[in-house]
VODOTOR-203145 format. One record per residue (C-alpha): residue number from 1; residue in one letter; x, y, z. Coordinates in pm, 1 decimal, m for minus. Layout:
BEGIN
<num NUM | residuo A | xx X | yy Y | zz Z>
...
// end
This chain:
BEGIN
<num 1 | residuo X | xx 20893.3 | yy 8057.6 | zz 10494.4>
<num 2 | residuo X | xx 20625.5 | yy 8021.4 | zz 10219.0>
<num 3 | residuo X | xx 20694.0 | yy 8310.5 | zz 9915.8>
<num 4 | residuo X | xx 20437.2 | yy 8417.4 | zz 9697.3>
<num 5 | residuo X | xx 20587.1 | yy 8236.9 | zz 9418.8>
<num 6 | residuo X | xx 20595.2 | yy 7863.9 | zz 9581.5>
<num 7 | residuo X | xx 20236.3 | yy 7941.5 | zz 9702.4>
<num 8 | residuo X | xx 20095.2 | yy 8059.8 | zz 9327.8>
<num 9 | residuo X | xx 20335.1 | yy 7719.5 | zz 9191.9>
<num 10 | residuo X | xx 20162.0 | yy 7503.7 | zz 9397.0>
<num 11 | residuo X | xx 19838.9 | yy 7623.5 | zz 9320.3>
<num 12 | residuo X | xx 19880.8 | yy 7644.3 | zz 8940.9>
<num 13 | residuo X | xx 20019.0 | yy 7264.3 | zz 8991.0>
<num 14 | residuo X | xx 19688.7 | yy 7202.4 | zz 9207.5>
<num 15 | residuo X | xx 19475.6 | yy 7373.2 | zz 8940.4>
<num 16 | residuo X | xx 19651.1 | yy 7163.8 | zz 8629.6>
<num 17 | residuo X | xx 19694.0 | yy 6815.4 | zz 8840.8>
<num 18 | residuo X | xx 19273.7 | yy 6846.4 | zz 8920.5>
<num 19 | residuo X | xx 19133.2 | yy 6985.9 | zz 8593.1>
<num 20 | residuo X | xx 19152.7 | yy 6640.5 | zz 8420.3>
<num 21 | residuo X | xx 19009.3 | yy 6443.6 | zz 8688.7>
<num 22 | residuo X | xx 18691.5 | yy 6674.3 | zz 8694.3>
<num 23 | residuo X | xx 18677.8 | yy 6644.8 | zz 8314.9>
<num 24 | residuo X | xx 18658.2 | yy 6288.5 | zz 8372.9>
<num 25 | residuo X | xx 18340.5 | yy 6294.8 | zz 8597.2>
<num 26 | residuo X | xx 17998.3 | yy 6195.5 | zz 8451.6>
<num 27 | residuo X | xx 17781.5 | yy 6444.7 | zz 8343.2>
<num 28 | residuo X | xx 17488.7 | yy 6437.3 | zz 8597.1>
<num 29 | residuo X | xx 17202.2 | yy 6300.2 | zz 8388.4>
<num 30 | residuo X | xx 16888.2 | yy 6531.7 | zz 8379.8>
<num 31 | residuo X | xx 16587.3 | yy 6257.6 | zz 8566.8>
<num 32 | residuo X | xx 16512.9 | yy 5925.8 | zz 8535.0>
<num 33 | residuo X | xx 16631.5 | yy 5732.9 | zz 8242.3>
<num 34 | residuo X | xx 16413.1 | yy 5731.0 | zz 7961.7>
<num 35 | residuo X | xx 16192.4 | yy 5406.8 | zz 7883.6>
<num 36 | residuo X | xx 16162.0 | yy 5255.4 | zz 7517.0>
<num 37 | residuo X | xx 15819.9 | yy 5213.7 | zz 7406.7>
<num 38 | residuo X | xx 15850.4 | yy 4858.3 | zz 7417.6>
<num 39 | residuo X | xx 15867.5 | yy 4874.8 | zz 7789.2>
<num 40 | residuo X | xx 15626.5 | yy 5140.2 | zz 7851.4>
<num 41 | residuo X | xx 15388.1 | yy 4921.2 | zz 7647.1>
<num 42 | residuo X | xx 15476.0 | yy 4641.3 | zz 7851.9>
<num 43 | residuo X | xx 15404.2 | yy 4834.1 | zz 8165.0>
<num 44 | residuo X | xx 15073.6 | yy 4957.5 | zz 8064.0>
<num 45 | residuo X | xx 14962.6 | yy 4575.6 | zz 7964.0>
<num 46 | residuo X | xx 15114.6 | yy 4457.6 | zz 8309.7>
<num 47 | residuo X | xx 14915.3 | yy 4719.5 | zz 8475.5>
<num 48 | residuo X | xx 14562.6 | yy 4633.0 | zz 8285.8>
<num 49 | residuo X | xx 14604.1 | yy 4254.8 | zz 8426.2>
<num 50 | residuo X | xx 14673.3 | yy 4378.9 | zz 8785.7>
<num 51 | residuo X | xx 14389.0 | yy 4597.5 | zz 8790.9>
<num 52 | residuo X | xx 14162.3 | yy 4313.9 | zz 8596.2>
<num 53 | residuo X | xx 14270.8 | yy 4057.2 | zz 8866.6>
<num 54 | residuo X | xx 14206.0 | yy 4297.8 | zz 9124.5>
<num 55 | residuo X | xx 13881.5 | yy 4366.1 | zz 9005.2>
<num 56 | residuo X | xx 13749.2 | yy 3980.9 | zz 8970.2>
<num 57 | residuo X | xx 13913.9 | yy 3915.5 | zz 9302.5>
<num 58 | residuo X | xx 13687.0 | yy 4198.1 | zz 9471.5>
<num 59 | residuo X | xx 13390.9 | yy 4068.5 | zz 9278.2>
<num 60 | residuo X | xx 13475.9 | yy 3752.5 | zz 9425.5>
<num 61 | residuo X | xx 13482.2 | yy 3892.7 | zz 9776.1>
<num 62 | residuo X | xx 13147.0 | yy 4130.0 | zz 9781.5>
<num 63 | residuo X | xx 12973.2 | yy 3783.6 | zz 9643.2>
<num 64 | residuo X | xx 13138.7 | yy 3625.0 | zz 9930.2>
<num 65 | residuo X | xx 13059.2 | yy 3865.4 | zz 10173.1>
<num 66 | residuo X | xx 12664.8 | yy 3848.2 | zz 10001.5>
<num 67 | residuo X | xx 12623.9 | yy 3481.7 | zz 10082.0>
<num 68 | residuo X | xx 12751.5 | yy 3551.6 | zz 10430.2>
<num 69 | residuo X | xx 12546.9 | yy 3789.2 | zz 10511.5>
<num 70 | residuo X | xx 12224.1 | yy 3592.3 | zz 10414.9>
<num 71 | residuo X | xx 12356.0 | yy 3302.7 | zz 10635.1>
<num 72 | residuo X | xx 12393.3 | yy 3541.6 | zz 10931.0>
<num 73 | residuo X | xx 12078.1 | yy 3660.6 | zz 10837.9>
<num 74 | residuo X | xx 11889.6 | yy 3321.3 | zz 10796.8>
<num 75 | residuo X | xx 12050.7 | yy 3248.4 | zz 11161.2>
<num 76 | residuo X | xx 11929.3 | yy 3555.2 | zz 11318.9>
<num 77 | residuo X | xx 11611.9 | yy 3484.5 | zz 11209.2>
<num 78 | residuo X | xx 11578.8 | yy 3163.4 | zz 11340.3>
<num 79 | residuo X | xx 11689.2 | yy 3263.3 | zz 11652.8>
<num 80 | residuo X | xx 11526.1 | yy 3453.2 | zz 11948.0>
<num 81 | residuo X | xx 11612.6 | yy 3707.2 | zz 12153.6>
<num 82 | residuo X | xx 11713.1 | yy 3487.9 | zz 12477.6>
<num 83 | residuo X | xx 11949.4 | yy 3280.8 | zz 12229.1>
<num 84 | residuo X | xx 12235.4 | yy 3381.9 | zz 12014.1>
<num 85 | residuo X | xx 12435.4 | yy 3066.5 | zz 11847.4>
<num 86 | residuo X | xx 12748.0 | yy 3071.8 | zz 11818.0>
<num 87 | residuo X | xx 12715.0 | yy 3018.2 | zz 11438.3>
<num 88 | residuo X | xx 12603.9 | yy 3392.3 | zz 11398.6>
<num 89 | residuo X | xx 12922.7 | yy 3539.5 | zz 11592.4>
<num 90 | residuo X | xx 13162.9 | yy 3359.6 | zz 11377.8>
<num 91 | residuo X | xx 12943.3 | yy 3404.7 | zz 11051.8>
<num 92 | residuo X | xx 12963.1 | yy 3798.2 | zz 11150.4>
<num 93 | residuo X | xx 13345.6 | yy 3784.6 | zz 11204.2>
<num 94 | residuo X | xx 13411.0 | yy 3632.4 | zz 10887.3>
<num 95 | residuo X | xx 13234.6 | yy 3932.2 | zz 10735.4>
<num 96 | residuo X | xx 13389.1 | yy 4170.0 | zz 10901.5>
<num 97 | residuo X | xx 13739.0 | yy 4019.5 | zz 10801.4>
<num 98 | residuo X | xx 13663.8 | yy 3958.7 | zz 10445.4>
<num 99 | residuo X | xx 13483.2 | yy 4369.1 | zz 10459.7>
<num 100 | residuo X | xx 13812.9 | yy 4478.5 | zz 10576.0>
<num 101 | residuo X | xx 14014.9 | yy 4262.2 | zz 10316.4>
<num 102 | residuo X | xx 13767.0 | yy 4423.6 | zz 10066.8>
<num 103 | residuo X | xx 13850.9 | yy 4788.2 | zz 10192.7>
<num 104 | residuo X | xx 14238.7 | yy 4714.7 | zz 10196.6>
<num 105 | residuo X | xx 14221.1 | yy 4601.8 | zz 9852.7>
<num 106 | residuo X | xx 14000.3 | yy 4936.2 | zz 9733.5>
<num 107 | residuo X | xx 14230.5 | yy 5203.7 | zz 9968.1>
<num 108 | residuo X | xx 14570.0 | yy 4993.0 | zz 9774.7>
<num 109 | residuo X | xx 14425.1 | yy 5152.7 | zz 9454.0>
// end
């Protein structure tokens, strides 16, 4: 049988025997850890290049998508409207890939 005194003895021992190990515990830190300047700098530099290369690369693309357009257009012309070449099908796939590529790129951003 359990007396009162064993049961409060075993919970002071608990109590005493536990304290130090929670002391020992890390303090939860309060968010993410701070960045040194250098680093955000560095970021922020990083991030100017992507978005320049991003840029150029979609300039690249619309003047792509520009010159492939005027083919399918030059094609269309010559054609009538008993013929369609293959030529124009593929020229108007390749547009609509390198459109969606384009759109990708822009939602990404």
């Amino acid at each position: 049988m359990v007396t009162v005194q064993r049961l409060a003895l075993s919970c002071l021992l608990l109590v005493c025997v536990a304290t130090p190990c929670v002391a020992q515990l890390p303090a939860p830190t309060q968010g993410p850890p701070q960045r040194s300047d250098q680093e955000e700098k560095m970021r922020r530099e990083q991030e100017k290049r992507m978005n320049k290369q991003r840029h150029e690369d979609l300039k690249k693309d619309t003047d792509k998508i520009l010159e492939l357009a005027t083919q399918l257009k030059d094609y269309v012309d010559k054609s009538n409207e008993n013929v369609l070449s293959v030529d124009v099908v593929k020229k108007a796939e390749e547009i609509e890939k390198l459109a969606r590529k384009v759109k990708d790129k822009m939602k990404a951003y």
